[in-house]
CHARMM-style PDB file with segment names, atoms N, HN, CA, C and O in Angstrom:
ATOM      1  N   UNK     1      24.208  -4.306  10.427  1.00  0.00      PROA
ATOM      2  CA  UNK     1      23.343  -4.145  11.578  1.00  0.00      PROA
ATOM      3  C   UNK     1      22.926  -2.685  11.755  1.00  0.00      PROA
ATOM      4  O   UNK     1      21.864  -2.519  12.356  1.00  0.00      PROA
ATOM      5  N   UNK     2      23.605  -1.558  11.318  1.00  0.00      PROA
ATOM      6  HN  UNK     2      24.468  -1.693  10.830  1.00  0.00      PROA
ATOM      7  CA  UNK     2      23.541  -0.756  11.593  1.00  0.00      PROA
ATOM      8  C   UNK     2      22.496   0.143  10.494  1.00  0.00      PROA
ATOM      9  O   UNK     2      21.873   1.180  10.724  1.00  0.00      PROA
ATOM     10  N   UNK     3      22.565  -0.675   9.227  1.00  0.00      PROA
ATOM     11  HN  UNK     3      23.071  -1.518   9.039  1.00  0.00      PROA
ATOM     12  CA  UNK     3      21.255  -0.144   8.180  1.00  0.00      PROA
ATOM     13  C   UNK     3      20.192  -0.582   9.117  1.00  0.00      PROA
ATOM     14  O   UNK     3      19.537   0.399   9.466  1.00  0.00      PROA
ATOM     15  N   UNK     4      19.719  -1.823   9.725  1.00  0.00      PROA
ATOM     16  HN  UNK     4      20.252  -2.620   9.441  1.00  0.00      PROA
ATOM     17  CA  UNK     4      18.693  -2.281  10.182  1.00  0.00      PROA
ATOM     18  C   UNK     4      18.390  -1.784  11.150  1.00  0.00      PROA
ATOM     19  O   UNK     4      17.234  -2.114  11.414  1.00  0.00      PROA
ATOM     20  N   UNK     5      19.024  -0.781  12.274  1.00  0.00      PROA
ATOM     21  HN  UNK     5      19.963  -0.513  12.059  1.00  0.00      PROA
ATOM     22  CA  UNK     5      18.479   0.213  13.088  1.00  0.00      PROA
ATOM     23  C   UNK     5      18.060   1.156  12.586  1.00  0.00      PROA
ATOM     24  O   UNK     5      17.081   1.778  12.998  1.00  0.00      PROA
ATOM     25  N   UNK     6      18.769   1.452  11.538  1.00  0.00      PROA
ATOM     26  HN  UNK     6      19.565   0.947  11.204  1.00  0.00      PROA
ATOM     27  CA  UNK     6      18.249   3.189  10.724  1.00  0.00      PROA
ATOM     28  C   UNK     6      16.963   2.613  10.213  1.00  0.00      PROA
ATOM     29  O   UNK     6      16.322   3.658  10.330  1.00  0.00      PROA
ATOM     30  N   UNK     7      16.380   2.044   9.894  1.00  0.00      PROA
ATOM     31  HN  UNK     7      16.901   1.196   9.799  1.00  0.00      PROA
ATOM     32  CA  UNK     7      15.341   0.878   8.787  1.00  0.00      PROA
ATOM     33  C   UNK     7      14.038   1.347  10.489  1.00  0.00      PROA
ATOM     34  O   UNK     7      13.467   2.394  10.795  1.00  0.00      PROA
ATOM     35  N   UNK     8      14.070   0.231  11.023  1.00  0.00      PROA
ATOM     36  HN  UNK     8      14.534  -0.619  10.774  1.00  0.00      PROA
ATOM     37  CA  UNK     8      13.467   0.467  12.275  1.00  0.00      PROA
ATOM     38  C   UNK     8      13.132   1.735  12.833  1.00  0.00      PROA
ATOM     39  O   UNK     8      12.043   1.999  13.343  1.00  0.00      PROA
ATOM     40  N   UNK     9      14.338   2.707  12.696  1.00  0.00      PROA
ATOM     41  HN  UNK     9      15.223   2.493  12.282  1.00  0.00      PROA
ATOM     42  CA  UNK     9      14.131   3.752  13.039  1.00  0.00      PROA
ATOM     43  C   UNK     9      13.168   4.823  12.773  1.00  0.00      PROA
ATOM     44  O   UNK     9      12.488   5.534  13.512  1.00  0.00      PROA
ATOM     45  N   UNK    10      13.327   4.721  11.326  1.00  0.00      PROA
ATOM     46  HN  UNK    10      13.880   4.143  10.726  1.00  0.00      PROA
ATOM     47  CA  UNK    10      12.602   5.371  10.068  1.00  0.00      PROA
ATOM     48  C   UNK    10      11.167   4.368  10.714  1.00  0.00      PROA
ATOM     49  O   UNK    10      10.599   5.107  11.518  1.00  0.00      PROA
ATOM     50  N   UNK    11      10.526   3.194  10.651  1.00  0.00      PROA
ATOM     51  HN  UNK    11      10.988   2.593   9.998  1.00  0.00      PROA
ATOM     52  CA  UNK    11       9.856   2.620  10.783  1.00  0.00      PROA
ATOM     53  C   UNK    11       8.569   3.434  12.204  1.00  0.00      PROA
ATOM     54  O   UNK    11       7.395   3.779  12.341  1.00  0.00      PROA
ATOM     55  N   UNK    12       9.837   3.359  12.924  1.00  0.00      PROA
ATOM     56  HN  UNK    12      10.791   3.079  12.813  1.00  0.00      PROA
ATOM     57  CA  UNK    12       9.024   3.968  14.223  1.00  0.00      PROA
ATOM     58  C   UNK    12       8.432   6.057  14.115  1.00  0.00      PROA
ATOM     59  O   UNK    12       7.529   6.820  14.457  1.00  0.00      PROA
ATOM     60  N   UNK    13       9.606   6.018  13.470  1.00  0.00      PROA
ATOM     61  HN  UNK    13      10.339   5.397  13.192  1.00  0.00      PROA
ATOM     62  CA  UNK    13       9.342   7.770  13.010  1.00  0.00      PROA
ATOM     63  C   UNK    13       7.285   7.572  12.203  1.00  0.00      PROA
ATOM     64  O   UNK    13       6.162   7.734  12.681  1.00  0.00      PROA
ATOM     65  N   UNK    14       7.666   7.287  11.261  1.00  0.00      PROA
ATOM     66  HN  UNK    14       8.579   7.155  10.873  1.00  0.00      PROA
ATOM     67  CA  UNK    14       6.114   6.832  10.535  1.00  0.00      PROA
ATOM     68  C   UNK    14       5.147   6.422  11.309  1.00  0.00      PROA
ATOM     69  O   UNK    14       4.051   6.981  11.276  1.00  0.00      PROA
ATOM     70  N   UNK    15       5.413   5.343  12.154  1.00  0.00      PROA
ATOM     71  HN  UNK    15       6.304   4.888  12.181  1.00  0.00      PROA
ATOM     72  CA  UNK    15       4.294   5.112  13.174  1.00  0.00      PROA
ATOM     73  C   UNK    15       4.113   6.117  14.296  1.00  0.00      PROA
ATOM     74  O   UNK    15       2.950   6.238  14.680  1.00  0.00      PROA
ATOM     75  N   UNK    16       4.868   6.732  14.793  1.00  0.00      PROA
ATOM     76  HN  UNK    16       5.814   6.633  14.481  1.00  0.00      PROA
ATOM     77  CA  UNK    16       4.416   8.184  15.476  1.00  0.00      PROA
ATOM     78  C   UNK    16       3.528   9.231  14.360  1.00  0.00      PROA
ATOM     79  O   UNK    16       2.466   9.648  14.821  1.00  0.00      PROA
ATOM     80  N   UNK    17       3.803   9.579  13.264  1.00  0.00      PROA
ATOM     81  HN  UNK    17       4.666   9.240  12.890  1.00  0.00      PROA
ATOM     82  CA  UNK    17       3.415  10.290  12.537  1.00  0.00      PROA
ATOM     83  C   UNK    17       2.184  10.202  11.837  1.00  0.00      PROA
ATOM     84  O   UNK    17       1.596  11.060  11.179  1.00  0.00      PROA
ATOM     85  N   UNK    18       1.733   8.386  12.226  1.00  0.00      PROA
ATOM     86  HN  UNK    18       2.211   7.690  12.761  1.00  0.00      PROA
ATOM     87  CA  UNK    18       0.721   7.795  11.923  1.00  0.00      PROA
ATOM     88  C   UNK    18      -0.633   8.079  13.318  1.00  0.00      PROA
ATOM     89  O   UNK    18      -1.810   8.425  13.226  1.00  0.00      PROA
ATOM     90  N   UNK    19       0.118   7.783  14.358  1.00  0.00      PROA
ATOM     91  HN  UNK    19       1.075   7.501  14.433  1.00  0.00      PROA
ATOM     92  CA  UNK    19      -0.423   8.162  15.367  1.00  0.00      PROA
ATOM     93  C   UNK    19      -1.330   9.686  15.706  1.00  0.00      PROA
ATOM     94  O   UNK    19      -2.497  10.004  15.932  1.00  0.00      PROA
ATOM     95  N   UNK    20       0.053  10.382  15.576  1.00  0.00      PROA
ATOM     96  HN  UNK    20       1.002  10.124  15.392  1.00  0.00      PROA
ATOM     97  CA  UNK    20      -0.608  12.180  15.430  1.00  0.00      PROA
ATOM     98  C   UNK    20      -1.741  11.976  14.387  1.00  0.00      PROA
ATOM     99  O   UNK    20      -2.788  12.550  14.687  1.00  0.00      PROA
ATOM    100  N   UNK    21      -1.746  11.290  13.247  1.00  0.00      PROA
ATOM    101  HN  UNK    21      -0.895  10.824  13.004  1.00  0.00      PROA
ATOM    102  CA  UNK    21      -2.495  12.105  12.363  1.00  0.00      PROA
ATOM    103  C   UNK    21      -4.051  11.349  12.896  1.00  0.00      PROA
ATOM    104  O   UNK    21      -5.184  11.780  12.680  1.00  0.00      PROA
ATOM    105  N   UNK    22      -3.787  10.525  13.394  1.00  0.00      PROA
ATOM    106  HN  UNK    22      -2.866  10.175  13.569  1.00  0.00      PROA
ATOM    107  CA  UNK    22      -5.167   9.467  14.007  1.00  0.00      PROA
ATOM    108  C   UNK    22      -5.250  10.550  15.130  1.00  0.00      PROA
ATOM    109  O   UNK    22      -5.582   9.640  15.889  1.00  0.00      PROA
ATOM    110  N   UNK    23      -5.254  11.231  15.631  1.00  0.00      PROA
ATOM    111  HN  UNK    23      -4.983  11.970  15.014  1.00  0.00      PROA
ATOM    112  CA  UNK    23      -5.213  12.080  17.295  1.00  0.00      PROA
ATOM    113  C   UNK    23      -6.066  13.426  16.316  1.00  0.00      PROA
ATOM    114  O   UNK    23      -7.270  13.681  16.345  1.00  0.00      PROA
ATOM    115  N   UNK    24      -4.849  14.214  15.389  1.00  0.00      PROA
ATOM    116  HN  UNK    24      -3.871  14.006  15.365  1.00  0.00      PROA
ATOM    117  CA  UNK    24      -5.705  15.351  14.525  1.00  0.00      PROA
ATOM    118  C   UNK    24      -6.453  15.493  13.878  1.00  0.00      PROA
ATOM    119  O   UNK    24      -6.711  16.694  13.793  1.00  0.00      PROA
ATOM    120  N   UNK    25      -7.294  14.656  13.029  1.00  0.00      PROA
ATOM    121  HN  UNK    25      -7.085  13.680  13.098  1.00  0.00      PROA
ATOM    122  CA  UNK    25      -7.796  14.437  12.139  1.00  0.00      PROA
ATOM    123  C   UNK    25      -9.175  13.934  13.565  1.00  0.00      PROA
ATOM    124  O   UNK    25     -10.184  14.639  13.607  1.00  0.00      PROA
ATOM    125  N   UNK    26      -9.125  13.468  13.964  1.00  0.00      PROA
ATOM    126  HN  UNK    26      -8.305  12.896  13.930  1.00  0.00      PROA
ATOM    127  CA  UNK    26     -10.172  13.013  15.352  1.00  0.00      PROA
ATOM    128  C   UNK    26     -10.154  11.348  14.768  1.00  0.00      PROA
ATOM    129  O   UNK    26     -10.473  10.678  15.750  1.00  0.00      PROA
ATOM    130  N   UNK    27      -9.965  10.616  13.838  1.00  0.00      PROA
ATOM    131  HN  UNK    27      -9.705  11.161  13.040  1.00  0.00      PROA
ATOM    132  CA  UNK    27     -10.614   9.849  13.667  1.00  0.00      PROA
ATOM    133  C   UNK    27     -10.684   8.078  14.465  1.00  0.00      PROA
ATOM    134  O   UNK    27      -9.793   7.599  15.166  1.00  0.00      PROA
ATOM    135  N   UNK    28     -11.641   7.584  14.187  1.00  0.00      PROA
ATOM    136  HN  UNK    28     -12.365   7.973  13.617  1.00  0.00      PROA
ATOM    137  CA  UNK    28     -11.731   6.494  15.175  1.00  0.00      PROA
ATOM    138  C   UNK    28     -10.664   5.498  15.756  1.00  0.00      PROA
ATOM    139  O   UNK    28     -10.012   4.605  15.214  1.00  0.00      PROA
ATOM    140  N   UNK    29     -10.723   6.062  17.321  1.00  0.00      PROA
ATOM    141  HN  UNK    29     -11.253   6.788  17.761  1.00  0.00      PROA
ATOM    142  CA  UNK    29      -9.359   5.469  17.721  1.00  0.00      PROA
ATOM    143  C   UNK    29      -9.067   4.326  17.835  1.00  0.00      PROA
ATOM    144  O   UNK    29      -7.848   4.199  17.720  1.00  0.00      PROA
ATOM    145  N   UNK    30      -9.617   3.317  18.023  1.00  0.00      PROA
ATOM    146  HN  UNK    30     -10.607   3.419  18.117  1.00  0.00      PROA
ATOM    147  CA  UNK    30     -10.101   1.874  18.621  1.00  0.00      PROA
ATOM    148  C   UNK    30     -10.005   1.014  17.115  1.00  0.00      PROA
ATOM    149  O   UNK    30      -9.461  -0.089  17.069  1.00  0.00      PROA
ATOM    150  N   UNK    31     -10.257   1.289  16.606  1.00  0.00      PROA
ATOM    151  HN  UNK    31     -10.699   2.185  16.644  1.00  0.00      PROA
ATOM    152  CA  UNK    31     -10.472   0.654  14.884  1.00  0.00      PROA
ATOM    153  C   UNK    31      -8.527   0.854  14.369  1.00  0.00      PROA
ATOM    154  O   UNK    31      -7.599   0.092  14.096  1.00  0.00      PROA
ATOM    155  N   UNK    32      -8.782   2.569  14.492  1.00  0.00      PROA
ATOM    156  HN  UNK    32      -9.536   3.187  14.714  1.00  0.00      PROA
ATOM    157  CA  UNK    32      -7.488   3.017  13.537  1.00  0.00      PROA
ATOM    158  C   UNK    32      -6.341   2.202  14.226  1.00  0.00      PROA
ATOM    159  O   UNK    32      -5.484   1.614  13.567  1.00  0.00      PROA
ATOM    160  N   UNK    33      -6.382   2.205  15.676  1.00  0.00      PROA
ATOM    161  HN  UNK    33      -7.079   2.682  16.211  1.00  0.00      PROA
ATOM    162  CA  UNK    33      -5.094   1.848  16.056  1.00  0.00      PROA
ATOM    163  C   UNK    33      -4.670   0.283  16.471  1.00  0.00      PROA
ATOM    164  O   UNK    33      -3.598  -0.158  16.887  1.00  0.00      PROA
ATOM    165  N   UNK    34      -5.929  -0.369  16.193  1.00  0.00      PROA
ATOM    166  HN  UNK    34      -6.799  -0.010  15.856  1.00  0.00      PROA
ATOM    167  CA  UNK    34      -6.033  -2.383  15.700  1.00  0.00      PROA
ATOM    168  C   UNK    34      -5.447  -2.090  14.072  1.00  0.00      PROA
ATOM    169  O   UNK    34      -4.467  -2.782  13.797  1.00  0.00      PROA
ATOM    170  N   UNK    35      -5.800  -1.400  13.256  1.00  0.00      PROA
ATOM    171  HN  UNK    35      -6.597  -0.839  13.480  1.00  0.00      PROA
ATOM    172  CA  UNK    35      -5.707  -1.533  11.915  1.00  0.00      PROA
ATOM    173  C   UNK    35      -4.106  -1.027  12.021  1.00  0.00      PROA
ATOM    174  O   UNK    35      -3.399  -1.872  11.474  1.00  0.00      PROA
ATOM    175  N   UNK    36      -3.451  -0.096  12.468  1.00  0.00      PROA
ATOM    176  HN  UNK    36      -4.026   0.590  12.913  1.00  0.00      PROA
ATOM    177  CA  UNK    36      -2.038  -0.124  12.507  1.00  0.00      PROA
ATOM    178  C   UNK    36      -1.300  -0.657  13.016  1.00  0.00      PROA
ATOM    179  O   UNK    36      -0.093  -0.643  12.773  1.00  0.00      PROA
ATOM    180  N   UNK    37      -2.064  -1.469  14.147  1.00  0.00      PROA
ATOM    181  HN  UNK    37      -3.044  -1.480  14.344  1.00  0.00      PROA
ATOM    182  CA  UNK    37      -1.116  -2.790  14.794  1.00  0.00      PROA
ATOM    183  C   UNK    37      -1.069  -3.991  13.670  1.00  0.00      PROA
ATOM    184  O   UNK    37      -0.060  -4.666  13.464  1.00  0.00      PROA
ATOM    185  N   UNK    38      -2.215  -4.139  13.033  1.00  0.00      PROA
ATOM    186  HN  UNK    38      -3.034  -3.591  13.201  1.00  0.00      PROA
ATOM    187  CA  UNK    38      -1.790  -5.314  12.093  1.00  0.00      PROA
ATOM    188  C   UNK    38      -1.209  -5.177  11.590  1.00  0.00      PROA
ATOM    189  O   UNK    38      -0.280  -5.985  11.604  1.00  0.00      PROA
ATOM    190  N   UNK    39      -1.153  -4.061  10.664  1.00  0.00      PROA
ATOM    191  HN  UNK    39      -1.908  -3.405  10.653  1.00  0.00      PROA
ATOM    192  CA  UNK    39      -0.300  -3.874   9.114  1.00  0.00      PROA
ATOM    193  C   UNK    39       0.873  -3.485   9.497  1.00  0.00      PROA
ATOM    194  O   UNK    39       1.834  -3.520   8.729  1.00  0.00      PROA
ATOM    195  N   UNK    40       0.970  -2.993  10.936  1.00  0.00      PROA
ATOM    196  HN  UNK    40       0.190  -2.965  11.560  1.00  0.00      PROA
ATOM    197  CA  UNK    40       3.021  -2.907  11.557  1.00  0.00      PROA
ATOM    198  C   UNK    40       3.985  -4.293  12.026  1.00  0.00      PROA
ATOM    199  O   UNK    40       5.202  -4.459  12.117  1.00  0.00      PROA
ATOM    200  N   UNK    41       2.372  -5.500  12.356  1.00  0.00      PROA
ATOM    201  HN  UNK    41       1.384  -5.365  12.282  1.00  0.00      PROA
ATOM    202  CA  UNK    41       3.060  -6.494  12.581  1.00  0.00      PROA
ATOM    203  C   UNK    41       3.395  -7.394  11.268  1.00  0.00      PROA
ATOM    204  O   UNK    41       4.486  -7.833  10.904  1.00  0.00      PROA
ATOM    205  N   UNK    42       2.185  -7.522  10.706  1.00  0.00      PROA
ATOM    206  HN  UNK    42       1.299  -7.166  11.001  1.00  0.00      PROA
ATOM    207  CA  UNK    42       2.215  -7.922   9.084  1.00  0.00      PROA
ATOM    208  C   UNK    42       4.100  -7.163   8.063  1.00  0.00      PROA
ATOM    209  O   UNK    42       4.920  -7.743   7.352  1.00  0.00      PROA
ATOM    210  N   UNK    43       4.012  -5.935   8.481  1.00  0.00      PROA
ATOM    211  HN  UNK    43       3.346  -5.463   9.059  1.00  0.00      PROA
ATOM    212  CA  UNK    43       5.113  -5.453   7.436  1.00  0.00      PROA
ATOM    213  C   UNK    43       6.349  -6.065   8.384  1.00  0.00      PROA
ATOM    214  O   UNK    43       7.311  -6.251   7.639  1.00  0.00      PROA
ATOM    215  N   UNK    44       6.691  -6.472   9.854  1.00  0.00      PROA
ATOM    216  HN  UNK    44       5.909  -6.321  10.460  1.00  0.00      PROA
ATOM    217  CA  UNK    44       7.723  -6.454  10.304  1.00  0.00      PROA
ATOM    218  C   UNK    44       8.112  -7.836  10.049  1.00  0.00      PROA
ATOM    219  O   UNK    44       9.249  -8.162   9.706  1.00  0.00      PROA
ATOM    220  N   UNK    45       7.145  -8.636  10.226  1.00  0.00      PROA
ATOM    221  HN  UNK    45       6.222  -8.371  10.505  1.00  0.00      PROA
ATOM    222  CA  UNK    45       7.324 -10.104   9.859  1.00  0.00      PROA
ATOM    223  C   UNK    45       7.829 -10.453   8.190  1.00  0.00      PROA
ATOM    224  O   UNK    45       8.978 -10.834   7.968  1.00  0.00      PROA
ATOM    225  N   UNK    46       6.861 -10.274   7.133  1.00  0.00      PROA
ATOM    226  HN  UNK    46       5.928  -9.964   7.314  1.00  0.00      PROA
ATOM    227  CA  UNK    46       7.597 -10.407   6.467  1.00  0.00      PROA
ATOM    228  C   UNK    46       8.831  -9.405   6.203  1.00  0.00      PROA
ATOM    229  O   UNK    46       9.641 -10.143   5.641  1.00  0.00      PROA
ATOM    230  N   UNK    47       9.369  -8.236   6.291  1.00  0.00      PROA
ATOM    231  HN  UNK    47       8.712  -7.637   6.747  1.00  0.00      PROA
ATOM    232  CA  UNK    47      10.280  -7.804   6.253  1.00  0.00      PROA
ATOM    233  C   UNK    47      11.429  -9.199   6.445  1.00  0.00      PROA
ATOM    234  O   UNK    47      11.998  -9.947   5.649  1.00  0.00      PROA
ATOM    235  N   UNK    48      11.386  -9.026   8.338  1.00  0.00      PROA
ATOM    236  HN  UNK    48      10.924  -8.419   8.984  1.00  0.00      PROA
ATOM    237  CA  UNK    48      12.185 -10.229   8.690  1.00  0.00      PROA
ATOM    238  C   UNK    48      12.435 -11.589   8.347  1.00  0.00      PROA
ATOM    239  O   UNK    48      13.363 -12.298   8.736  1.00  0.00      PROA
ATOM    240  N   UNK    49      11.349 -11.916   7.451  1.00  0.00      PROA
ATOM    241  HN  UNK    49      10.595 -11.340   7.135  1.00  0.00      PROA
ATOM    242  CA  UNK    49      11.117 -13.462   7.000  1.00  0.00      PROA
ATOM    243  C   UNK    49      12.310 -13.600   5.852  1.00  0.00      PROA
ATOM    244  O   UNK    49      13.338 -14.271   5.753  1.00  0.00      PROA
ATOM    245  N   UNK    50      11.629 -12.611   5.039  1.00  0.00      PROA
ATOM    246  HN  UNK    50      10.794 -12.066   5.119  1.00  0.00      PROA
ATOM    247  CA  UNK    50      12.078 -12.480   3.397  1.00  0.00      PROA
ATOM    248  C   UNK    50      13.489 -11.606   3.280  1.00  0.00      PROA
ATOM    249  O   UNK    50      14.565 -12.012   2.841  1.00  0.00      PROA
ATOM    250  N   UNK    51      13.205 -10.440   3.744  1.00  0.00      PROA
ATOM    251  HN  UNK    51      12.331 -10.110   4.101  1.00  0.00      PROA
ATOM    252  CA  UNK    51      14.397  -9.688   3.514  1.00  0.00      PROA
ATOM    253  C   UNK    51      16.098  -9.829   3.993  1.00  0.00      PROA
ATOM    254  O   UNK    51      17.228  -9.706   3.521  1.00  0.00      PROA
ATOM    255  N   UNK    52      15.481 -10.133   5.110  1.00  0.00      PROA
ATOM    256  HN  UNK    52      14.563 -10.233   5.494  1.00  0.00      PROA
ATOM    257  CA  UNK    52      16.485 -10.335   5.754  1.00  0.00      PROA
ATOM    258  C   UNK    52      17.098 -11.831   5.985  1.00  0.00      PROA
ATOM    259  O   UNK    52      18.300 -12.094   6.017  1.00  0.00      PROA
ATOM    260  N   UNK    53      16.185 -12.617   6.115  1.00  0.00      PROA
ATOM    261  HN  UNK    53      15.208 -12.404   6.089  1.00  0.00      PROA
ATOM    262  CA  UNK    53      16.310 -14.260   5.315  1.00  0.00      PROA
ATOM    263  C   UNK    53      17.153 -14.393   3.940  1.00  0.00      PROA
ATOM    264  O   UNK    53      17.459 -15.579   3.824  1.00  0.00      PROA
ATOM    265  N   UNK    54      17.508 -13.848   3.162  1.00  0.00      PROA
ATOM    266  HN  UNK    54      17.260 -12.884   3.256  1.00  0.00      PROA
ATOM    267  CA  UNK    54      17.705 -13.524   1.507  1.00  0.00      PROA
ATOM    268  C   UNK    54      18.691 -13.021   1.389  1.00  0.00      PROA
ATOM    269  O   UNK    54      19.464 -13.069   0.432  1.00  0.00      PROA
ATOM    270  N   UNK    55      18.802 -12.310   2.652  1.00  0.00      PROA
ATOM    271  HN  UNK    55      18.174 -12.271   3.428  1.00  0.00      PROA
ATOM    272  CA  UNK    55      20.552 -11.670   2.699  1.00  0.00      PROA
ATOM    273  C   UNK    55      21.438 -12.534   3.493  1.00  0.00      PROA
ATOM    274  O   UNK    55      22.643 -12.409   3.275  1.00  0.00      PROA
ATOM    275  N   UNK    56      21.032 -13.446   4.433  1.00  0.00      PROA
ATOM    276  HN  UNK    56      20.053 -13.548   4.610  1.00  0.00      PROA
ATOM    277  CA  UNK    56      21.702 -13.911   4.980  1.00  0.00      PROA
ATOM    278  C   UNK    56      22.275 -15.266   4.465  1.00  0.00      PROA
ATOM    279  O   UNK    56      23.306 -15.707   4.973  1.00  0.00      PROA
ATOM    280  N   UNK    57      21.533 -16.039   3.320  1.00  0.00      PROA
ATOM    281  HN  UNK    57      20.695 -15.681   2.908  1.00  0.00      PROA
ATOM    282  CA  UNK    57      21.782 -17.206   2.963  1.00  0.00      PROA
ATOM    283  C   UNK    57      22.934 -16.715   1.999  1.00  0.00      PROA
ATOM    284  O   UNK    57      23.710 -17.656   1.831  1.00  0.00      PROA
ATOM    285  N   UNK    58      23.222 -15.908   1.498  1.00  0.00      PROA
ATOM    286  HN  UNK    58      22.592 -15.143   1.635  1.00  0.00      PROA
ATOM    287  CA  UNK    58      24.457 -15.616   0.389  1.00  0.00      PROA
ATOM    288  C   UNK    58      25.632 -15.961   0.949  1.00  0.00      PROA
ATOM    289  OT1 UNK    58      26.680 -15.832   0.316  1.00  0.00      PROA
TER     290      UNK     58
END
C-alpha cells in the first residue's frame, strides 16, 4: 500500500508540473487542461484495472 501512495504521489508531483508549464509557456488553457484531465483519467483507470488487478489475483 505504501508503493501505491509513493506511485500517486509521484503522479500528482507531474500533474502540478504539467500545470506550471501550461501557466508559463501561456498556452491554451481550456483545451490543455480537458486534454490532461483525460489522459490523467485514462492512465489512472487502466493503471487500476490492469496493474493492480494482476497483482492481486496471485
Amino acid at each position: 500500500m505504501k508503493n501505491r501512495k509513493n506511485q500517486y504521489i509521484q503522479a500528482l508531483v507531474a500533474l502540478i508540473l504539467l500545470v506550471l508549464a501550461v501557466f508559463i509557456f501561456d498556452l491554451p488553457k481550456t483545451s490543455s487542461f480537458i486534454i490532461i484531465g483525460v489522459i490523467l483519467l485514462i492512465n489512472v483507470l487502466v493503471f487500476e484495472l490492469f496493474y493492480f488487478g494482476n497483482k492481486n489475483k496471485k
